[in-house]
Structures are given as structure tokens and as C-alpha cells.
C-alpha positions as CSV (number, residue, x, y, z in Angstrom):
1,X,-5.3,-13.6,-44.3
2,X,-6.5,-13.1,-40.8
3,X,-3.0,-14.5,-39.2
4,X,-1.3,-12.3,-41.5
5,X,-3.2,-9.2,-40.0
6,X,-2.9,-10.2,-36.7
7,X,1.1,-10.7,-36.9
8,X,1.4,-6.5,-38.8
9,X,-1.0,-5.5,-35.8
10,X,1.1,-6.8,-33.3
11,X,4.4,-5.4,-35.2
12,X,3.0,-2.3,-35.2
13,X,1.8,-2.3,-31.6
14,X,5.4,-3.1,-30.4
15,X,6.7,-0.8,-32.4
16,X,4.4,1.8,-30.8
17,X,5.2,0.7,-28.1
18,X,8.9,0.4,-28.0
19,X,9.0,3.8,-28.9
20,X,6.9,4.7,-26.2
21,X,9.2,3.7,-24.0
22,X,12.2,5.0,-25.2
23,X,14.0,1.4,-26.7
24,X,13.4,2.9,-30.1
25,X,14.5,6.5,-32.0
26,X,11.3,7.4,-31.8
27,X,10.5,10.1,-28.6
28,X,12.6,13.2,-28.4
29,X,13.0,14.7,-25.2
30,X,10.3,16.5,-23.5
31,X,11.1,20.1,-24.2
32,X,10.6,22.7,-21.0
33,X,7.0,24.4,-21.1
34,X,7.7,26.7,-18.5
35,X,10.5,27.7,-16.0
36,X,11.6,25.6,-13.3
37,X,9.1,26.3,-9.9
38,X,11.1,28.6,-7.3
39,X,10.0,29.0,-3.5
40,X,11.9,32.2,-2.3
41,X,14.7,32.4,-0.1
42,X,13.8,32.3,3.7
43,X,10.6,30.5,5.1
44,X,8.2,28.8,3.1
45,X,4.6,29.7,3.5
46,X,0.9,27.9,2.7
47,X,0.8,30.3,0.3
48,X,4.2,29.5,-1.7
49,X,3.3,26.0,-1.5
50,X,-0.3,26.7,-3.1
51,X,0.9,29.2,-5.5
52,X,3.3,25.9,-7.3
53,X,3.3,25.2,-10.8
54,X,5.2,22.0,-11.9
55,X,5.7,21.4,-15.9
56,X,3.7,18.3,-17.0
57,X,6.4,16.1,-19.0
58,X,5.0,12.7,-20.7
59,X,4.0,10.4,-17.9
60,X,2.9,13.4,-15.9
61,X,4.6,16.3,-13.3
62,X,8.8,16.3,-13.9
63,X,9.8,14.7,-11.3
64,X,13.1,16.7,-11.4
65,X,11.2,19.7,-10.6
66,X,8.9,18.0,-8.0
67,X,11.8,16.6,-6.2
68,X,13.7,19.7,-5.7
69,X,10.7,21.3,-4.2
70,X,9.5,18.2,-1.7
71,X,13.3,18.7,-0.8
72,X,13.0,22.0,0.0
73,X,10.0,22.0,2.2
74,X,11.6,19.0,3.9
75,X,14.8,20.4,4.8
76,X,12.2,23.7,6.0
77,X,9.7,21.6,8.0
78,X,12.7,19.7,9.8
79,X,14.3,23.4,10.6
80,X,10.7,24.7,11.9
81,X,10.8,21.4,14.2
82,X,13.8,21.7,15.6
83,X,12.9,25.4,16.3
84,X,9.5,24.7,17.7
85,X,11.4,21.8,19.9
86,X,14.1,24.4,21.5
87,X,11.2,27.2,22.2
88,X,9.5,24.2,24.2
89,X,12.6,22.9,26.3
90,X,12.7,27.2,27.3
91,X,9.3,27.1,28.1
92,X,9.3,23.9,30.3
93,X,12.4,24.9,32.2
94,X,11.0,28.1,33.1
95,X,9.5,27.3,37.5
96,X,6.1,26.5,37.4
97,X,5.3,25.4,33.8
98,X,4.7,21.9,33.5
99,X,5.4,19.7,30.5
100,X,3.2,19.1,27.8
101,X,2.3,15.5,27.1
């Protein structure tokens, strides 16, 4: 009797967990809780960054929506550095400054 239980437990945990993992009909797809997070048009501040709210899917943030955003502030911090690099090659050729290490 005790094999017999054992072998419907396990059926029953891979069933679980085949479902779990999508290999079954079992999940449906996570349904959107809120709206897709938007940083505004222009430059991205502290404050935009903090003010982010990601919908929580099954195994945790969408990464869809995370993505998008780390994509964003990429793309901004690489334009800030590029800006930040040109203001210091004006400053250094300007007589008399010296370079910054």
C-alpha cells in the first residue's frame, strides 16, 4: 500500500509540476496588473528611476518591462558620458587648465 502511495504522490507532484512549468495545459498567461512603466521623453532623473513600478508576473518583475527600462537608462547614461567626455576635452584645451587624472 505504501509503494502504491508513493507512486500517486509522485504522479501528482510531476503533474504539478509540469504545469508549473508550462509542458502541460495547465498555466494561462499572466494577465497585465498594471500599465507598462514609462520614463518621459528627454533626460532621465533619480527621481523617474525611483518613482518605477514594474508588474510582478509568476517568477517575479516582467522581464519585458524591466528590459525596456534598463535599455533606456543605458542608452541615457552612455549619451550623458559622451556629453560629460566633450565638456572635458573643451575644458582641458582651454591655456592653463591642466588635465584631470
Amino acid at each position: 500500500m505504501l509503494i502504491v502511495f508513493a507512486v500517486v504522490a509522485a504522479v501528482v507532484l510531476f503533474a504539478v509540476a509540469a504545469a508549473a512549468v508550462g509542458r502541460a495545459d495547465g498555466l494561462e498567461p499572466v494577465a497585465l496588473d498594471m500599465p507598462r512603466p514609462v520614463l518621459p521623453d528627454g533626460p532621465v532623473t533619480a527621481v523617474h528611476v525611483d518613482e518605477l513600478d514594474f508588474a510582478v508576473g509568476l517568477r517575479g518583475y516582467r522581464m519585458d518591462q524591466v528590459d525596456v527600462v534598463l535599455d533606456r537608462i543605458s542608452a541615457e547614461l552612455a549619451t550623458r558620458d559622451q556629453y560629460i567626455a566633450a565638456l572635458e576635452r573643451t575644458i582641458h584645451a582651454q591655456p592653463g587648465i591642466p588635465p584631470t587624472a
